[in-house]
Wavefront OBJ file of the C-alpha trace (Angstrom):
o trace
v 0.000 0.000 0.000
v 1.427 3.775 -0.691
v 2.506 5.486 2.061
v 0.346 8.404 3.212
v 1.998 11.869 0.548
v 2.731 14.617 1.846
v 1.189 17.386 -0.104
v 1.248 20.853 -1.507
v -1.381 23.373 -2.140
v -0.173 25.910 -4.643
v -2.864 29.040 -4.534
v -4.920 29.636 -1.156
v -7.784 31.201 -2.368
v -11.386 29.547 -1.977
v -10.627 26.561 -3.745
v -6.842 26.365 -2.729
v -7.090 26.948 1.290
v -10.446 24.899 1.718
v -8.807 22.617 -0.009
v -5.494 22.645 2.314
v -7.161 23.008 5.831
v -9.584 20.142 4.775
v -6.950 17.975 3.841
v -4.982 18.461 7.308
v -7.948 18.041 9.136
v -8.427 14.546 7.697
v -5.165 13.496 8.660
v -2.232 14.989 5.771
v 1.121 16.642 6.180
v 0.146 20.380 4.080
v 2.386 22.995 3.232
v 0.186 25.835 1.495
v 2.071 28.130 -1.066
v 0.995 31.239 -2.322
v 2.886 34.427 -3.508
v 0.529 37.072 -1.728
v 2.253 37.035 1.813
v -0.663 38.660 3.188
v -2.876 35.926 2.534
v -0.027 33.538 4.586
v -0.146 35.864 7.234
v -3.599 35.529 7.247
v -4.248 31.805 7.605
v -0.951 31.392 9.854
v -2.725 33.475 11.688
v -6.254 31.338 11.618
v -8.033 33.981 9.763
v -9.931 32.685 6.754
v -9.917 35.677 4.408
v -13.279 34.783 2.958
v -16.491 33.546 4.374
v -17.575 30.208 4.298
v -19.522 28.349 6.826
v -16.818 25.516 9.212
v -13.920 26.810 7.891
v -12.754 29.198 10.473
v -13.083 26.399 13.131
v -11.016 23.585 10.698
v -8.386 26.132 10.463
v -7.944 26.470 13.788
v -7.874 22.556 14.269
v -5.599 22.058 11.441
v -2.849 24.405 12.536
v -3.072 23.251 16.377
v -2.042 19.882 14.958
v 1.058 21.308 13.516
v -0.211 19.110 9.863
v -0.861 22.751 8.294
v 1.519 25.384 7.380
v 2.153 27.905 4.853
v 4.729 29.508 3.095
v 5.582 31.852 -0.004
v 8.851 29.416 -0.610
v 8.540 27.278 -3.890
v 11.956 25.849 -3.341
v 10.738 24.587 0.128
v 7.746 23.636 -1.289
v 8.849 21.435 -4.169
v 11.027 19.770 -1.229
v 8.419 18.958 1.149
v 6.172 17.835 -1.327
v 4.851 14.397 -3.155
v 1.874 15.369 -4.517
v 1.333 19.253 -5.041
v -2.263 20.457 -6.048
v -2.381 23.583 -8.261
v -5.452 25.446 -7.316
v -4.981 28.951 -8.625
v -7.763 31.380 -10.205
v -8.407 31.083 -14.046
v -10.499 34.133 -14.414
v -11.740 35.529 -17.632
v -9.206 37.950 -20.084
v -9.657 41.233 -19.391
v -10.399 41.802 -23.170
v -11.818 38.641 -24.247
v -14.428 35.645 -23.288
v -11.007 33.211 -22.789
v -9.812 32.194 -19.898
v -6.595 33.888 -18.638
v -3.717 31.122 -17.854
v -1.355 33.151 -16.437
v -1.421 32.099 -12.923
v -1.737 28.585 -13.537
v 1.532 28.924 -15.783
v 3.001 30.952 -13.093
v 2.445 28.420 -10.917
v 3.896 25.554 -12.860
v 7.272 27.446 -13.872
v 8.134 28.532 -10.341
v 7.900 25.230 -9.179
v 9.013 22.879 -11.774
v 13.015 24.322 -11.114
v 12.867 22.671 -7.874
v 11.575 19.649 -8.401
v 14.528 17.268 -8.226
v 12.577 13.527 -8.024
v 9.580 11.603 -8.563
v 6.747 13.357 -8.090
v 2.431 14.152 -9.055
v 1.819 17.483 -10.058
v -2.415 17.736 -10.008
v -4.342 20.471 -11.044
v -7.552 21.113 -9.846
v -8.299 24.629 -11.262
v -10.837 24.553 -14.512
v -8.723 25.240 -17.316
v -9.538 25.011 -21.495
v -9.537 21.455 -22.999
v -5.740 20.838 -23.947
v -4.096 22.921 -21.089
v -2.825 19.655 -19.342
v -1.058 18.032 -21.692
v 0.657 21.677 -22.459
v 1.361 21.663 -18.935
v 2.770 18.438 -18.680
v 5.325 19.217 -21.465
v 6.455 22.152 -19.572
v 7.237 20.262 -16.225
v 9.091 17.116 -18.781
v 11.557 20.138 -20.557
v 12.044 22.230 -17.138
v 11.889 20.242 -14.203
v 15.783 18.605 -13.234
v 13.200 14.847 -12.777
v 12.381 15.576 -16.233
v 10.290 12.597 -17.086
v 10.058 11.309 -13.165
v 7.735 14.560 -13.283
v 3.779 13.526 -13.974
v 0.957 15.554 -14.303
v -2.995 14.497 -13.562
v -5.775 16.403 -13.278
v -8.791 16.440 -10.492
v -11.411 19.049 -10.924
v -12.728 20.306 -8.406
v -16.586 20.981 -8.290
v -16.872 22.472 -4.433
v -20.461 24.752 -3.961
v -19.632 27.857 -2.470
v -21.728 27.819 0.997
v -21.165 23.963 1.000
v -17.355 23.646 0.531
v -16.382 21.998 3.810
v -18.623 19.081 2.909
v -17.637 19.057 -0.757
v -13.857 18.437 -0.187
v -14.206 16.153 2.566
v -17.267 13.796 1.017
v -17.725 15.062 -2.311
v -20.473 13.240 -4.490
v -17.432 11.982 -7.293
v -13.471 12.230 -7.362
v -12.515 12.181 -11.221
v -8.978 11.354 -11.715
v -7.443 12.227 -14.817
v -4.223 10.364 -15.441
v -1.578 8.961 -17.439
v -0.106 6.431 -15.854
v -0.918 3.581 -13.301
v 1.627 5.549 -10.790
v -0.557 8.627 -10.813
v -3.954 7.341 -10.553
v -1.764 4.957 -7.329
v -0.411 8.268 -5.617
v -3.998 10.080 -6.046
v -5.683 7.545 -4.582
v -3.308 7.631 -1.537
v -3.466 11.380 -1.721
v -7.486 10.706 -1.575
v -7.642 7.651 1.143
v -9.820 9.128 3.503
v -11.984 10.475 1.479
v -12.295 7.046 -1.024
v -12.650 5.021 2.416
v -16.372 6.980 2.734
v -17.575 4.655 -0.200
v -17.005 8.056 -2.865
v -17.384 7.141 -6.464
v -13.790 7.361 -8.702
v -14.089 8.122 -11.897
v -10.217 7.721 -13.923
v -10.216 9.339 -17.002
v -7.692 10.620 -19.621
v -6.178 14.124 -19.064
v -8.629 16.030 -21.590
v -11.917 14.385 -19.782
v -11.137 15.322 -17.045
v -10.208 18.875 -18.175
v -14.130 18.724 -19.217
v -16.120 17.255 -16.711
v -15.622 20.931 -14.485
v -17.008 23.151 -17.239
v -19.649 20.588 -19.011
v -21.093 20.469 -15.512
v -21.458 23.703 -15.234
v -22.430 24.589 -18.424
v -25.274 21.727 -17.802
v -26.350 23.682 -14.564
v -26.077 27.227 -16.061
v -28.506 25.459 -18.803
v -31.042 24.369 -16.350
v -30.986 27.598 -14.581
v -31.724 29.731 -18.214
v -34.262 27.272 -19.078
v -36.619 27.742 -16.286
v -35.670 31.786 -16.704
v -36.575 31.598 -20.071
v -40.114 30.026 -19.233
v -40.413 32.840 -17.230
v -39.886 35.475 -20.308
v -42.935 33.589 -21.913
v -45.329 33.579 -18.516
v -44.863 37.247 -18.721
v -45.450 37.503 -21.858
v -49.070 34.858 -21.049
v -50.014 35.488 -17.376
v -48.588 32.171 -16.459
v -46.741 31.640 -12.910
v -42.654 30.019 -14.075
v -42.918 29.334 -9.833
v -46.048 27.298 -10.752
v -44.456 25.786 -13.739
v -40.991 25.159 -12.003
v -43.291 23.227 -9.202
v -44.977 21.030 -12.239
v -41.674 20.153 -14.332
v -39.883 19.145 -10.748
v -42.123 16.004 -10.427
v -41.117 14.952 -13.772
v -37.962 12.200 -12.509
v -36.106 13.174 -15.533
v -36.261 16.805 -14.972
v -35.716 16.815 -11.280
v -36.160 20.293 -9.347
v -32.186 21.283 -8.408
v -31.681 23.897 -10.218
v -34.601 24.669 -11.483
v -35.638 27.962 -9.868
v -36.437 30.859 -11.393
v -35.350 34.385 -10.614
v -32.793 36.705 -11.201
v -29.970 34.116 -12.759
v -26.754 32.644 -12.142
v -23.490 34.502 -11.068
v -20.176 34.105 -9.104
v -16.508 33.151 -10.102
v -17.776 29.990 -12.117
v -20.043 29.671 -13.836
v -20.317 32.334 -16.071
v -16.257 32.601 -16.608
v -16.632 29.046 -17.315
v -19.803 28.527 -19.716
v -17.939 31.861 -21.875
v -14.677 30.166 -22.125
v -15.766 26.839 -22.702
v -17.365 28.149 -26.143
v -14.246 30.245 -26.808
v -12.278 27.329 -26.929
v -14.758 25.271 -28.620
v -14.184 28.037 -31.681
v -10.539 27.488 -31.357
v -11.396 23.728 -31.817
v -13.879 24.300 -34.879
v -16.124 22.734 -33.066
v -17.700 26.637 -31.582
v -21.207 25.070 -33.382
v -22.005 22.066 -31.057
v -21.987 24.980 -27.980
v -23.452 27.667 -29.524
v -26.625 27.412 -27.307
v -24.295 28.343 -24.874
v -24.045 31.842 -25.996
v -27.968 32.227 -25.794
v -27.796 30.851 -22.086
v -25.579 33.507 -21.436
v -27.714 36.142 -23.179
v -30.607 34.751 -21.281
v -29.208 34.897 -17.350
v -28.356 38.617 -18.851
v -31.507 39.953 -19.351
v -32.837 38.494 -15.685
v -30.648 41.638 -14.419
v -32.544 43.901 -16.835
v -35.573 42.701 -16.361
v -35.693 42.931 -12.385
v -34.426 46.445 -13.273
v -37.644 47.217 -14.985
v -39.933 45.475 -12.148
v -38.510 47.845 -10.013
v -38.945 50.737 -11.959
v -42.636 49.965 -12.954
v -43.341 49.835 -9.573
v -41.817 53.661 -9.198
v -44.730 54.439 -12.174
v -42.071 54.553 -14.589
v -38.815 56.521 -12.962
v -36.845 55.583 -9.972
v -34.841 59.131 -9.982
v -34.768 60.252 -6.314
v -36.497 57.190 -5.090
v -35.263 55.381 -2.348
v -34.900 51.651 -3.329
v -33.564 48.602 -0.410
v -31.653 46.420 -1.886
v -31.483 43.264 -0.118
v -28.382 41.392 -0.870
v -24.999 41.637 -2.675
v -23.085 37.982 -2.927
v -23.926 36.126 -5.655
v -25.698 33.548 -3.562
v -26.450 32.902 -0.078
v -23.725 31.624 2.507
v -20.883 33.517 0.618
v -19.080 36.714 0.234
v -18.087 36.241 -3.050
v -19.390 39.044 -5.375
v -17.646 37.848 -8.368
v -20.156 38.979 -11.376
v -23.159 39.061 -8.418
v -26.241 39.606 -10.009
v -27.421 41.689 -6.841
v -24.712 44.259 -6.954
v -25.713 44.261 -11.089
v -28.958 45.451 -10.639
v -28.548 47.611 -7.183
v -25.414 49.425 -9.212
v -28.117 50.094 -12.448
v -30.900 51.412 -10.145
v -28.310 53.922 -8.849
v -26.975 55.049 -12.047
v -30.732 55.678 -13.140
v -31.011 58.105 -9.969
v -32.263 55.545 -7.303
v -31.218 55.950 -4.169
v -29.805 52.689 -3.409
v -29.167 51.057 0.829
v -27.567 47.771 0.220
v -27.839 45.098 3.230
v -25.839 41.459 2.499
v -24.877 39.550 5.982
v -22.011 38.545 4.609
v -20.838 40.352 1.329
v -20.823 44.034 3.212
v -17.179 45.041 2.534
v -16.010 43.455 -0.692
v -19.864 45.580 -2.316
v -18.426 48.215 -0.492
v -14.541 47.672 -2.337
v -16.183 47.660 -5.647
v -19.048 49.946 -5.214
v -18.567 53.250 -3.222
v -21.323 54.883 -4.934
v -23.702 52.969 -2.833
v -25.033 53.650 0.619
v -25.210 50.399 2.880
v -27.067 49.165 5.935
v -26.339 47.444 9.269
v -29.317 45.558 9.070
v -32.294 44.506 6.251
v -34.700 46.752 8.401
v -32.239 49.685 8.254
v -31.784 49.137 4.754
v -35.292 49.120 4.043
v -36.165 52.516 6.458
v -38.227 54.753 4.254
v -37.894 53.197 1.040
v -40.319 53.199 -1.951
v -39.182 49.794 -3.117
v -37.446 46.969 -1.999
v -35.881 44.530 -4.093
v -34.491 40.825 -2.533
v -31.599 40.110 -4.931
v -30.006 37.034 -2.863
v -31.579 34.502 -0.955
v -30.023 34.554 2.386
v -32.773 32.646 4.882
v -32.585 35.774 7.029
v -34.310 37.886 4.373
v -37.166 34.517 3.699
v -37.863 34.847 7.591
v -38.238 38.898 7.472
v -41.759 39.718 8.810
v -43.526 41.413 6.588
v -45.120 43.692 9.115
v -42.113 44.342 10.825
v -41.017 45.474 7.325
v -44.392 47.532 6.309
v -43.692 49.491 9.597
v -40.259 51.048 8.169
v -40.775 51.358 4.252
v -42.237 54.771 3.098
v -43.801 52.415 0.609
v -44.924 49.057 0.679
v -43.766 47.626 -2.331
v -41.296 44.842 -3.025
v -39.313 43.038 -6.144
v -39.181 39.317 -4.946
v -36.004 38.700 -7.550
v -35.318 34.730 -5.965
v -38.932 33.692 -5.450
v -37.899 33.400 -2.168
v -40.911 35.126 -0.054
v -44.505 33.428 0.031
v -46.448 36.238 -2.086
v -49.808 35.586 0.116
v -48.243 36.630 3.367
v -46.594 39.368 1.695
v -50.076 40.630 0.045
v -52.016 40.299 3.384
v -49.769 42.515 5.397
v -50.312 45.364 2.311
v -47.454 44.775 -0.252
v -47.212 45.198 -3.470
v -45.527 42.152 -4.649
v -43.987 41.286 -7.909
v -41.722 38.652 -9.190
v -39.857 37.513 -12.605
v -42.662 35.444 -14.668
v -44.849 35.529 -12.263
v -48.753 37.767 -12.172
v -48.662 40.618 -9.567
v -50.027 40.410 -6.708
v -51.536 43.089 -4.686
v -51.624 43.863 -1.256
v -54.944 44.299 1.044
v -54.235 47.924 1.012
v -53.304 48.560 -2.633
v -49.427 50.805 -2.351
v -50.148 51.738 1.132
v -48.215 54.416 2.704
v -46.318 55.293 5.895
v -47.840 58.404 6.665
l 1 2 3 4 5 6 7 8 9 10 11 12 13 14 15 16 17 18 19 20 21 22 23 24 25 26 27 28 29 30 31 32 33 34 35 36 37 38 39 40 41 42 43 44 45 46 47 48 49 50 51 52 53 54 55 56 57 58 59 60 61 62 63 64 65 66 67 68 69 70 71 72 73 74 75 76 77 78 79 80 81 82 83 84 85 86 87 88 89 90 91 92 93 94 95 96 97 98 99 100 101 102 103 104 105 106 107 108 109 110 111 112 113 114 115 116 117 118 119 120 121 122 123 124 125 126 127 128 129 130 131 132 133 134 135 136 137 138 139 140 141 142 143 144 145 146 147 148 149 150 151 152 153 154 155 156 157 158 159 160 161 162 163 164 165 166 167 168 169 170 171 172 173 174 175 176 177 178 179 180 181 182 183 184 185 186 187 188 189 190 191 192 193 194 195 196 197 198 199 200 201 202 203 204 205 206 207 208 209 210 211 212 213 214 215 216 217 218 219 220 221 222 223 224 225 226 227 228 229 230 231 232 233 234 235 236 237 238 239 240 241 242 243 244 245 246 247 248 249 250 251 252 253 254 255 256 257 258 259 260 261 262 263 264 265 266 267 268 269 270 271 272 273 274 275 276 277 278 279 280 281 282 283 284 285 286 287 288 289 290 291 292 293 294 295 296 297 298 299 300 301 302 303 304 305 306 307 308 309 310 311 312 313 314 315 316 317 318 319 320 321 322 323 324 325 326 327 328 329 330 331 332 333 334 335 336 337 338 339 340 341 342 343 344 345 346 347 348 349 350 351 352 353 354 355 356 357 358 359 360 361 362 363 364 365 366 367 368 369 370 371 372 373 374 375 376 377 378 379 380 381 382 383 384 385 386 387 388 389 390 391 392 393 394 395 396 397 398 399 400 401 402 403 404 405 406 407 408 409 410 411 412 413 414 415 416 417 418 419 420 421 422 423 424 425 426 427 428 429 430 431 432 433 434 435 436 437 438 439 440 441 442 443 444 445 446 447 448 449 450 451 452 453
């Protein structure tokens, strides 16, 4: 049986430090690398410079058992470790719908000087088709082990909210490997976890390089489809909620993912489904994706349209009004505002002259990084103090249990944009609101647009 690696995490962002204190905590020697000292200093320090539910406290346990350290030092890393994970970002080019490489290349050419013997290099960040094997060349002509150098890749496909759970019993592991050695030293790399009865799937290199983005591309599908429903109940009368409801009990449909409302956002998913058709073009094969462009278009025009919900509700102009914007992460149970759909819409509204109060639980400084212009809240009831509108952008079960009484009492206005379907529009209607909602009918409250007097 192979001995128990010692690994290396190279890039301790969200993927790259869950990833790391997870891996400690079930038992590995970890040395986590990263060129921004500040985010060493951080985690030496147990701070977990994002938010995501456990992993403060698995820090904490990880670096009181002395398996978890970090360090800026490729030299010491490549020295330390067996098996070294490369999980840096792969956002999208500034200038183009590709997906920018150069920290992942970074990555591999400040490590590969120091690696002297045998050793698995693994990526686990989502990369274009063909990057791997490109990558594997690179570490063959500059690494001193030459060919005693192999690369595999393991996508990753952690749920922001739900990451703890997702490295440490994910539903799949997919290997993608060249050799009977690698696939042997990830599966030692991966004992714990396999032990738990988790499905392997070994692959080739380029499979595995697609399973990450055909996923999501599959998910971002789902998601447009029901949102596109919901352009045609407008468009009828229909309810999409209704309609979601109906389809769900279909087995082959299934109801994950299929909920209407404002659309898809975050560091995935759209990077992903834009570069996966970018390099299907490079491939000639752009045609067999091309729905993937209208997907995009269609998770677009959610953001417009809950724009113009919101401004129908001000009779036609939201200049000077005061709107509440409730929530600015791209989903609930993060601070990641990474192409956010909430900050989207709350940033239009104040560009048209709305007065914008953001609240997110979570999210409150990064908004606040990327958009000064807008005024923010302590609280979803100080947000919403003598507003006209209010407009639930992410669904964060804190807004779901808001009392709308408790709400009526503050607004100037009692009128609210339900962009998540994630309020029950009969208690909402009964304590005087105004409620409306993407493809759904409006529905009115007992005292039609009451006022605070």
């Amino acid at each position: 049986m192979t001995a128990r690696p010692r690994l290396t995490v190279i890039g301790t962002g969200y993927l790259g430090a869950t990833h790391a204190i997870c891996m400690a905590v079930m038992g590995f020697e970890v040395l986590g690398v990263d060129v921004d000292t500040s985010k060493i200093e951080k985690l030496t320090a147990g701070e977990v410079p994002f938010f995501e539910p456990g992993l403060p406290e698995l820090l904490a346990k990880a670096l009181e058992s002395g398996r978890l350290r970090f360090t800026s030092d490729f030299r010491e890393a490549a020295a330390f470790g067996d098996v070294h994970f490369l999980c840096v970002g792969t956002p999208q080019q500034a200038d183009s719908e590709a997906a920018d490489l150069r920290y992942v290349d970074a990555a591999v050419t400040s490590l590969a000087p120091h690696l002297t013997r045998r050793t698995l290099v693994v990526g686990k960040s989502t990369v274009p088709v063909g990057t791997a094997a490109r990558l594997a060349e690179l570490l063959r002509t500059t690494a001193p082990a030459g060919d005693q150098v192999e690369l595999a890749w393991n996508p990753e496909f952690l749920r922001e909210g739900f990451a703890v759970d997702d490295t440490m019993k994910p539903d799949r592991l997919v290997f993608g490997v060249t050799s009977a050695w690698a696939q042997e030293q990830l599966r030692a790399a991966f004992g714990p976890v396999i032990a738990q009865d988790v499905p392997v799937k070994v692959t080739d290199l380029q499979t595995a390089e697609l399973v990450k983005v055909a996923a999501n591309s599959f998910l971002a599908t789902k998601i447009s489809y029901i949102n596109a429903m919901a352009e045609v109940c407008e468009a009828t009368g229909a309810d999409v909620h209704d309609l979601a409801e109906a389809l769900a009990y279909d087995e082959r449909i299934g109801g994950k993912f299929l909920r209407p409302g404002l659309g898809f956002g975050g560091g995935c998913l759209p990077k992903d489904i834009r570069a996966f058709a970018h390099r299907a073009e490079e491939l000639g094969v752009g045609q067999a994706v091309g729905f993937l462009r209208e997907i995009d278009g269609i998770n677009r025009r959610r953001r417009a349209r809950t724009v113009d919900l919101v401004v129908e509700l001000c009779a036609g102009d939201v200049a000077g009004k005061r709107v509440a914007a409730l929530g600015a992460a791209f989903k609930p149970n993060s601070d990641d505002i990474r192409d956010a759909p909430a900050l989207d819409v709350a940033a239009t509204l104040h560009r048209m002259g709305a007065v914008v109060t953001v609240f997110d639980p979570a999210a409150l400084d990064n908004a606040r990084r990327v958009h000064p212009e807008l005024g923010y809240a302590t609280s979803a009831l100080d947000a919403a103090r003598d507003a006209d509108v209010v407009v639930l952008l992410t669904e964060w079960n804190e807004f779901r249990e808001i009392s709308p009484s408790a709400m009526a009492a503050v607004v100037r206005r009692t009128r609210i944009v339900d962009g998540r379907h994630a309020l029950v529009p009969a208690h909402w209607a009964a304590a005087g609101w105004d409620y409306r909602a993407l493809g759904r009918p409006a529905v009115h409250g007992s005292v039609h647009g009451s006022a605070r007097s």
